[in-house]
Every structure is written in C-alpha cells, then in structure tokens.
N, C-alpha and C positions, 0 to 999 in steps of 0.2 A: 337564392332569391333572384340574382341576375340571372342565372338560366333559365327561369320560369319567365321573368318579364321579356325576354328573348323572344322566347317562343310567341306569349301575347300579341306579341310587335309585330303587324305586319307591314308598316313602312307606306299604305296603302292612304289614300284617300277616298272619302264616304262621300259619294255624292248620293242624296238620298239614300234609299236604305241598301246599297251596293257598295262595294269597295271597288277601287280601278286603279291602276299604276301604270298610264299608256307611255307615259316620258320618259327618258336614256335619263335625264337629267336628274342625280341623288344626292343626298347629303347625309349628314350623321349628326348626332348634338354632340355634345362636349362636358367633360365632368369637370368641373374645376376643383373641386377636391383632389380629385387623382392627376389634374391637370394630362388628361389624357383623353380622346376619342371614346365616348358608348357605342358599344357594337355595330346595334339596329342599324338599319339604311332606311330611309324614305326619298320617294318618289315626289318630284316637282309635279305638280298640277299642271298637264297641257291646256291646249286651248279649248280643246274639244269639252274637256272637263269640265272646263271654268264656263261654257257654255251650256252644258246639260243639268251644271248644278243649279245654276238660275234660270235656265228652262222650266225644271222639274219644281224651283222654290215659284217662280210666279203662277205654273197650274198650280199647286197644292193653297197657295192663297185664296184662290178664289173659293175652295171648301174652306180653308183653316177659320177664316175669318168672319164666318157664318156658325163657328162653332158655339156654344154654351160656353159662360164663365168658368161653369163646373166642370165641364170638360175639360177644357184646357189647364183648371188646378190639377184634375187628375194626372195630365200629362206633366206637372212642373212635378209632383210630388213624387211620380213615378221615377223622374229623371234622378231627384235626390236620393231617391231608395235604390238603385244601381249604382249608384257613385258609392255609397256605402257598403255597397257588395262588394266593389274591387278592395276593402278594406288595407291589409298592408303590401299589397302590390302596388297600389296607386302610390301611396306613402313613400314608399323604396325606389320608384321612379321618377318621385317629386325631388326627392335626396339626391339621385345621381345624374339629376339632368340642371340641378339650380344652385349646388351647392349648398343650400341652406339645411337649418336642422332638421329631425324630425318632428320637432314640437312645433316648428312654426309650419311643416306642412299639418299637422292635426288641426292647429287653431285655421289653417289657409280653407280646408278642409272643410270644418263645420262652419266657417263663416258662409262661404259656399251653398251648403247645406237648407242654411239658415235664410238666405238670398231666396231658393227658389218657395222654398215653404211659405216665407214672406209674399210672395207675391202672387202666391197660389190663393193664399187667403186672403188676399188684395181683391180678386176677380171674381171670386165666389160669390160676392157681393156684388152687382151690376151696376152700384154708387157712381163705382170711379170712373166711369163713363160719363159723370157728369150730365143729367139731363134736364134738357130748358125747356119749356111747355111753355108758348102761347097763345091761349084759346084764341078763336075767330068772334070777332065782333062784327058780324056782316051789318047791322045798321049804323053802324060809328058815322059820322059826318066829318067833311064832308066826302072822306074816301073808306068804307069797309075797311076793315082791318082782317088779314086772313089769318088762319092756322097756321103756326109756325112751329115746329120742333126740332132741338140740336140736341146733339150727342156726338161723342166723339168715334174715330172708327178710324182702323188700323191704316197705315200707307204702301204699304209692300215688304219686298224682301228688301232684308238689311244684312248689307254685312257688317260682319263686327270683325275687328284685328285684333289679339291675343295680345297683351300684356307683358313685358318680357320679365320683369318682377312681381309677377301675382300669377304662377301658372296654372293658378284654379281660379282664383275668387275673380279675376279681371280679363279670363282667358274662355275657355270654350265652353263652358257653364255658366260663366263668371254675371257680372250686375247685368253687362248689357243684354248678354243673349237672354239671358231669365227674364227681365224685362220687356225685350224685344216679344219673344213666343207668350209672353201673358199677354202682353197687347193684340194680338190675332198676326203677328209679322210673322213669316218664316225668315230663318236666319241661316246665313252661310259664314263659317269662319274661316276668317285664313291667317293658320295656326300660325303662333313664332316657334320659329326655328328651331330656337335657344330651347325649348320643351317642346318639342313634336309625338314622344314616347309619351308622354303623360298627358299631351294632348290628345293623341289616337285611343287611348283608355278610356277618355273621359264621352268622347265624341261614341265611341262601342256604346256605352252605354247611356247615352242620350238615343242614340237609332233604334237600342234595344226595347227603350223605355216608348218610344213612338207606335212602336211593332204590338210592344203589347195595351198600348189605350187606344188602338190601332186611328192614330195620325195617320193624314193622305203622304203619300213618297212623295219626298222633297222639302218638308218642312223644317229638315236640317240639315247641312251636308259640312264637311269638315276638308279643307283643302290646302294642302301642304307646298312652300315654297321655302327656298332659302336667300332668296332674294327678292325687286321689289317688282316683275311684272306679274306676277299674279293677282299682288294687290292693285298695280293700275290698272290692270286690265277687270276687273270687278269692281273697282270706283266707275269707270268708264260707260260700263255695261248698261246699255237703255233701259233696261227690265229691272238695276237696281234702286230701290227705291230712296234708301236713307243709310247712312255709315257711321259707324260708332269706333274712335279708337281714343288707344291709351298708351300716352309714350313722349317723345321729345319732341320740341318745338321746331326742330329742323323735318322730321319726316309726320307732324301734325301738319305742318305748313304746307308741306309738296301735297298731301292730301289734297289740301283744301284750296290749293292753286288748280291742280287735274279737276276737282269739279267742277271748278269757274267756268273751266273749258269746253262742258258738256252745252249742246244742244240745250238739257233739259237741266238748268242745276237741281241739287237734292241736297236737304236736310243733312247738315254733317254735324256731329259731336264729338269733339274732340277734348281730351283732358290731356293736356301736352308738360306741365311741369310746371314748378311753381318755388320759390325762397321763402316762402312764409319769414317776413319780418314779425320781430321778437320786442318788445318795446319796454325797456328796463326802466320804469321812473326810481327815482331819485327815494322816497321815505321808506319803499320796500327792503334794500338790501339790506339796513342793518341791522333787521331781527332777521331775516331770510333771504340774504344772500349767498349763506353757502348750503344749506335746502335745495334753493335754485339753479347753483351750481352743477351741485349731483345728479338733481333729475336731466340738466338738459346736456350732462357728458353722456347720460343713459340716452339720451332722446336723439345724439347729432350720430353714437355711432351703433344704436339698434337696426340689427339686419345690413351691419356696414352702410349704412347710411342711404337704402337704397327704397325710399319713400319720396310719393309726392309732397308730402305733407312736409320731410323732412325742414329744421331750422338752421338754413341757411344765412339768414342776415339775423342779428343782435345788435341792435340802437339802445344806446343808452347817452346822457348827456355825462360831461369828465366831473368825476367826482373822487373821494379818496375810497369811498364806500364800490362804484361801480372797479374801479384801478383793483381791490380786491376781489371783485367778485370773479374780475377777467382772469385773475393769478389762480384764483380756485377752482374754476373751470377747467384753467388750462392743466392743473396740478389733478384733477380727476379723472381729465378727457384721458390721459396718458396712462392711467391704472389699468384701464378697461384692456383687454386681451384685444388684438386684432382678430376680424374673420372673414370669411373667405366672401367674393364679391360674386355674381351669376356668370361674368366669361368673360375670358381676356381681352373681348373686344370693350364692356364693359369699363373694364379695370383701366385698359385706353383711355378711353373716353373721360373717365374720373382725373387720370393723371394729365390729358390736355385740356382740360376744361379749367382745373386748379393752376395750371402753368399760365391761363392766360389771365387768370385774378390775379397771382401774386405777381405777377411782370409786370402789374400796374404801376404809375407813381406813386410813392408815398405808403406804397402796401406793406404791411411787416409781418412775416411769420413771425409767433410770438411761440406757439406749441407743435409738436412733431414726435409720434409717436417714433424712439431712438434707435428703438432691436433691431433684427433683422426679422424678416418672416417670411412664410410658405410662398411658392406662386401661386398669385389669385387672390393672396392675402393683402388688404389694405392697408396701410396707415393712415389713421388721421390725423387729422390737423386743424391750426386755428389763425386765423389772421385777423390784424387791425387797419384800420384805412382813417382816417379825420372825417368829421361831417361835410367840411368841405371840396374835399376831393373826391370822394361818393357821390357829390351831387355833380360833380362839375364833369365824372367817367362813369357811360351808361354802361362800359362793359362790367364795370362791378356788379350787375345785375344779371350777368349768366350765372344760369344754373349750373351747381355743380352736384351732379349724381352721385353722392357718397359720404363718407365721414369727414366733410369740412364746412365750415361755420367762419363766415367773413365777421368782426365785428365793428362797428361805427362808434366813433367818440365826437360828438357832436358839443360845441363849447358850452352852447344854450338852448333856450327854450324854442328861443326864433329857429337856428338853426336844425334843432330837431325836426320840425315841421316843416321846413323845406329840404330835409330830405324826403321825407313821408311823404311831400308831395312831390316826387321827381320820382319815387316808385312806379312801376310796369303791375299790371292785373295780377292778385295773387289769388291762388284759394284760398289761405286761411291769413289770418296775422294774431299775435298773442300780446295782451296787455300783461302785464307783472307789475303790480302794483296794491291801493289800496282805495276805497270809496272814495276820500279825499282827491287822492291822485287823476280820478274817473273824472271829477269836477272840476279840478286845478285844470287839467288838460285836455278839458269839450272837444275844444276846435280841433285838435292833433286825433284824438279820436275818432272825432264823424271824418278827417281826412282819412285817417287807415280805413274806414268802413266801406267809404267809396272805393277804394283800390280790393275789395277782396269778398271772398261766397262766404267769410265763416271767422267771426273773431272772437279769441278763447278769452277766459280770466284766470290768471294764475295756473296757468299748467301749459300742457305741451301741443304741439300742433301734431305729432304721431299719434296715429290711434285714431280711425274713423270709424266711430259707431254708425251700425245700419240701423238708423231706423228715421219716423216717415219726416221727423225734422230735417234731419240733417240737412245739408248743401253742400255738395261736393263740386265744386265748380268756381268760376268767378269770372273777371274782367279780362279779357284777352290781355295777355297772350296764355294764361294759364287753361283758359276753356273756348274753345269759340263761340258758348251760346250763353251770356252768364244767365240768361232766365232759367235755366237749366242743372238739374242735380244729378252727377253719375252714381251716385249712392242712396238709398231709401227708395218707398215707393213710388213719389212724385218722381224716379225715375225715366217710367212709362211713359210719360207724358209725349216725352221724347220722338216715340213710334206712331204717332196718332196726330190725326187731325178735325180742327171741328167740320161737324156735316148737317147740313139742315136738312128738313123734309116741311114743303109746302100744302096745305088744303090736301093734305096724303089720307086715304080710306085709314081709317082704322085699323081693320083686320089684316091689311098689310102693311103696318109701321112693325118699326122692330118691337120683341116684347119690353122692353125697357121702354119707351114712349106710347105703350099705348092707354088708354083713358083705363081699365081696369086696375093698372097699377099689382098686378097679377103677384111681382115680385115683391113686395110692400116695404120699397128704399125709397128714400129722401130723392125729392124731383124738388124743380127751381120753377112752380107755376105759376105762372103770373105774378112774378117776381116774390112768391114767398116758398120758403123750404115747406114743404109739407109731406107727408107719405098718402095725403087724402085719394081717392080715386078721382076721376073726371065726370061730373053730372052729363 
C-alpha cells in the first residue's frame, strides 16, 4: 500500500486544474506511529503560485457565482463521489500521516462525505438565499415607496487553512470549503503540512470532480507550505475575499492581526480552541457519579484528547459525593491505554501547555497515567486547583490540546458562579445535573450561556453532530464571529452577503426574486413567508 500511495503522491500543488512545483523549498510529513519521516516530498508554494491561484479563483468567480443551485450540488456531490473512489488509499494515508486509527479515518471520512451531500441539498433549493421582496407603492404619501428586493450573494475567493486534527472533515474538503463552493465562493486551501499526502488526494479529486461538472479553472486550487508565508501571503492578497481557519488561538490570532493590516479588511472566521467547562451540581453524583465518571475518562482521553470540544475544565462545588467522583475519574482515566498524538511538535505543545497549568499556585496533580509508552504516545492526566485561585490565575484558562482535564473545587454556591463568571468565550459548556438543579441554579446557568455557542445536559462536550441546529462556535476567544456556526448548514452564511436590487426590470432580477416565483420556494413578501407569485 505504501508503494502505491508513493507513486499517487506527487508532492505538487493544484492551482486550478494544473499541478506546479516551481520552489527549491520541500518538506515531508511525519508518521508518528513509526515515529519516522513518510517518503513523499512536497513543494512549498512560490509566489508566483500563490498569485495565479487567486488570479485564476477571482476570474472563475465571476462565472462560478452566476451558476444554478443545481449546478453547483452537482459539483459538491461529484466531489464526494471521487473522495470515495480513492477508497483505502485515502484511508492508509489518513493512518500514516496522523497517527490515528483506521476507524476513526472511516467515520472522518463519511462525515466528510456527509458535509458535502448536505450542502448540495442545501442549494438545490434557492431558499437559503433567503429572499425579501418589497413591492413599490408609488402613490404612498408623502414619499413613493420603491421596489426593493434582497438576497444574499457570494463574497469572493476564500481561503480556508487545513485543520491539523481533522485531515478530512476540517481540511481540504472539509465544513469550510463545502460551504464556501455551495455559496458561489471559489476556494484556495493552504494545506497543513502535518497531512499534505492526504491532502494532495483529496484536492485530485476535487479538480477531477470540477473537470467533470465541468467548473470554470480556478475554482479550487490546493497549496502547499511548511511554514507560515504562504498563509500570510494569501491573507494579504487584495483579490482574497474572506478566510476561514481552524486551529490555536496563537496562530487564529496572528491571522487576524495580518488582516487588521490590510487596506481592505475581510471577513475572517476562525474556530481557535476552547476548555468547554463541565458543571457538576451537587444532587446528580450520588446515583450517577460514577456513570459520569466513566463517560468523561472516555471523553478527556478520546483520540488522545485532541478535540475542540475536548473537557478541559470540571467545576463542581466540595462535597463528599463530588471528593468521589474526582477519585473515580481519576481511578478510570488511568485504565484507558495511552495513544498516539498527530506529531511531536503536537506532543510539545501538550506537554508545555500542561507544565504551565500545573506550575500554578495551589495546582495538584492528583492522576498520571504511571507506565511508560511509545513516542508520540501520551499520558494523561488530571489536576485540582480551589475556586479561588482559579479565579484569581487567568492562566488556568490555557488550553490544553490533549488528555488533561483541570478540575475546580469551588466552597460554594457564590463561589461557583464567580468563577463561571471569570470564564474566557467557549464553544460549548456541560450541565450534569438534574431539573431541580437547572432551577436551584438559573443565574449560574444563564452565566455559562453567555460565555459559550453550545451548552449540553448530562453528557459530553465530544462529538459534534452536523446538522442545521448545531453551533459550532462562540464568544472569542474560542471563535472570532460568535454569530457564526463552523458546523451545519447555517455554515454558509459565512461566505455571503446581503445584496439589494432597486426599481430593477424584472426580467433581469435574478430568478430567485423575480414576481413569477418560477422556483416555487418560500420568499419574505411584504413581510409575510408565502411561495405566492407577484400580481
């Protein structure tokens, strides 16, 4: 199988429907299973590149974005149906470039899958365009009232940055780009490193998929770096319209400092990291405190702990009931096998992140996975800290990428809630509790609701279902838009803005606003939903 994904590989970046490798400048990924170098070589993206890719994505805009809904489903559904061609080559190069299993590239895979399908059947429908119809009243007093109609309409090319923990679902297929190309956007990705092989597969078969619903050249191009001028230099780019990334709150932030800088700022979305706080009331543990246990030893070191969503903080107030739930945790967390993390720069980063939690005052490791294990392999772990020195040290509030879980013992009820409010923007937060407790505890509630895109009852903050509820986002620092979802279809929103047309002829409005109503979807006419025609 490695020979074959060899030969596949050509190291090469797709700007539009061509490959190119004009730069001296290579890299190679990394397996950390074998803790060794993957063959392949890829080519850094020149300048020249990084210019003809977004050359080639702003002419193909001005066709892409005149295209049919259906159209453009055809091109999402087509993209999925090549993804699934490269069947277990994709799979076997998801394995030796991320460390992870094969099961979880199947599920990365069809969630994937399931993203562009979604969104294809989003567009088919001309709805989500959202269209507002105000008839003209030319005798109104004492001023006419004109014709006014809105819809929304795509912004340009976007790029999107590649995920270094999702190198399908969050990477060159992944939520943004499927979202971005159903909106009329063309997209340029600029691949992570950490999977460039499994990114160059995936990106073959996006071009191929373009080739054949035959998309204008340039409406994707895939562009390879190992470092970060690629990416400034395509933040920077006048011609880029909007950027979409996913990753840490150190290089979300330089993001979003470099587009300050622009002449022209642009729409940035960023999903940068998150502690989703866990909120343990007091009546729950002591029919299901060690239920709770179990699931969330499964939940802190699933996929080595390397989720946004991951449960980072656990507040609960001292009690004899929570004292065991912390012993049960910790007496579970340790059963679980260690596994291997995506790359030793990775594996860094986890063990300086956790060195600067527990350096805290007053911080106690209480659990510590004992063995020894592989490189690349993690241990996790569990800390306590008091509610009041939690509140009083913001750095308890770095994220830590991996299998560790800080927990708060807060004396009381006051105190709980003034740590929950000394919280930082999260995506999600989790109640564990009971009706009663939901009531006992309003105010501490609507406080976590404010800080966060998404709060669970009784279960885990792992595990983001795609679909058109969800909220994948929240209060900075975790997202910089919190109106904004990187998951489900209100996705797209994202890529788009509203656009009116004045006292416009008819027969050249778009077909979504014009008075026959031709496609027979829900419009906002004169302030009521109706699918009626226009008299």
């Amino acid at each position: 199988m490695i020979s074959s994904i060899i030969k596949r590989i050509t190291g090469k970046n797709y700007i539009g429907n061509n490959t190119s490798s004009q730069s001296r400048i290579t890299f190679k990924t990394f397996n950390p299973q074998k803790n060794k170098e993957n063959e392949y070589v890829f080519y850094e993206a020149s300048n020249n590149e990084i210019n003809e890719a977004v050359s080639l994505a702003t002419k193909a805009f001005e066709s892409y974005k005149l295209l049919s809904g259906k159209r453009k489903a055809e091109f999402l559904n087509t993209i999925a149906e090549e993804i699934i061609l490269l069947d277990d080559l994709l799979l076997q190069t998801y394995c030796l470039e991320s460390g992870l299993s094969l099961d979880r590239a199947k599920k990365e895979r069809s969630r994937t899958i399931f993203q562009l399908h979604s969104f294809a059947n989003l567009i088919s429908n001309d709805a989500w365009l959202e269209p507002s119809i105000d008839t003209a009243i030319p005798d109104r007093k004492p001023v006419p009232k004109p014709d006014i109609r809105r819809m929304n309409v795509p912004i340009g090319p976007v790029v999107v940055f590649g995920a270094s923990n999702f190198p399908l679902a969050y990477s060159t297929a992944g939520g943004d780009t499927a979202s971005a190309l159903a909106s009329g956007c063309p997209v340029i990705v600029k691949s992570h490193p950490m999977h460039a092989a499994t990114g160059e597969l995936v990106a073959a078969a996006i071009i191929r998929a373009a080739q054949k619903t035959k998309m204008p050249n340039g409406v994707f191009s895939n562009l390879n770096s190992s470092g970060i001028e690629v990416g400034q230099q395509l933040v920077l780019h006048p011609d880029v319209k909007a950027v979409g990334f996913t990753g840490s709150i150190k290089g979300g932030r330089a993001i979003h400092d470099l587009i300050s800088k622009r002449t022209s700022p642009i729409p940035f979305f960023a999903e940068m990291g998150s502690i989703n706080p866990v909120v343990v009331f007091p009546s729950i543990l002591e029919k299901r405190g060690k239920e709770f246990a179990q699931k969330y030893a499964k939940s802190i070191t699933e996929a080595s702990g390397q989720f946004c969503t991951n449960p980072g903080l656990i507040m609960g107030i001292e009690s004899e009931n929570f004292s065991k739930f912390i012993d049960t945790l910790s007496k579970e967390l340790i059963k679980i096998p260690p596994s291997c993390m995506l790359h030793p720069k990775i594996m860094d980063s986890y063990k300086e992140a956790k060195a600067t939690i527990i350096k805290q005052h007053n911080v106690q490791v209480i659990t510590a996975y004992p063995n020894k294990v592989k490189p690349n392999y993690v241990k996790q772990s569990l800390a306590t800290v008091s509610g009041k020195y939690f509140i009083e040290t913001p750095e308890l509030q770095q994220e830590v990428f991996g299998p560790f879980s800080l927990i708060v013992k807060c004396k009381n009820k006051e105190e709980l809630e003034r740590a929950i409010c000394n919280i930082d923007g999260q995506l999600t937060a989790t109640a564990l509790g009971n009706i009663l407790d939901l009531n006992e505890f309003k105010n501490l509630i609507s406080q976590l609701s404010n800080k966060v895109g998404r709060i669970i009852f009784n279960g885990v903050p792992t595990g983001v279902e795609v679909c058109n509820s969800m909220v994948h986002g929240g209060p900075y620092p975790s997202s910089t838009d919190a109106r904004f979802s990187a998951v489900g279809e209100s996705a797209i929103k994202r890529w788009v803005r509203p656009f009116s047309y004045q006292n416009w002829p008819n027969e050249l409005l778009p077909e979504v606003l014009k008075n026959e109503n031709t496609l027979g979807i829900l419009r906002f006419v004169n302030n009521k939903l109706t699918t009626d025609k226009i008299q």
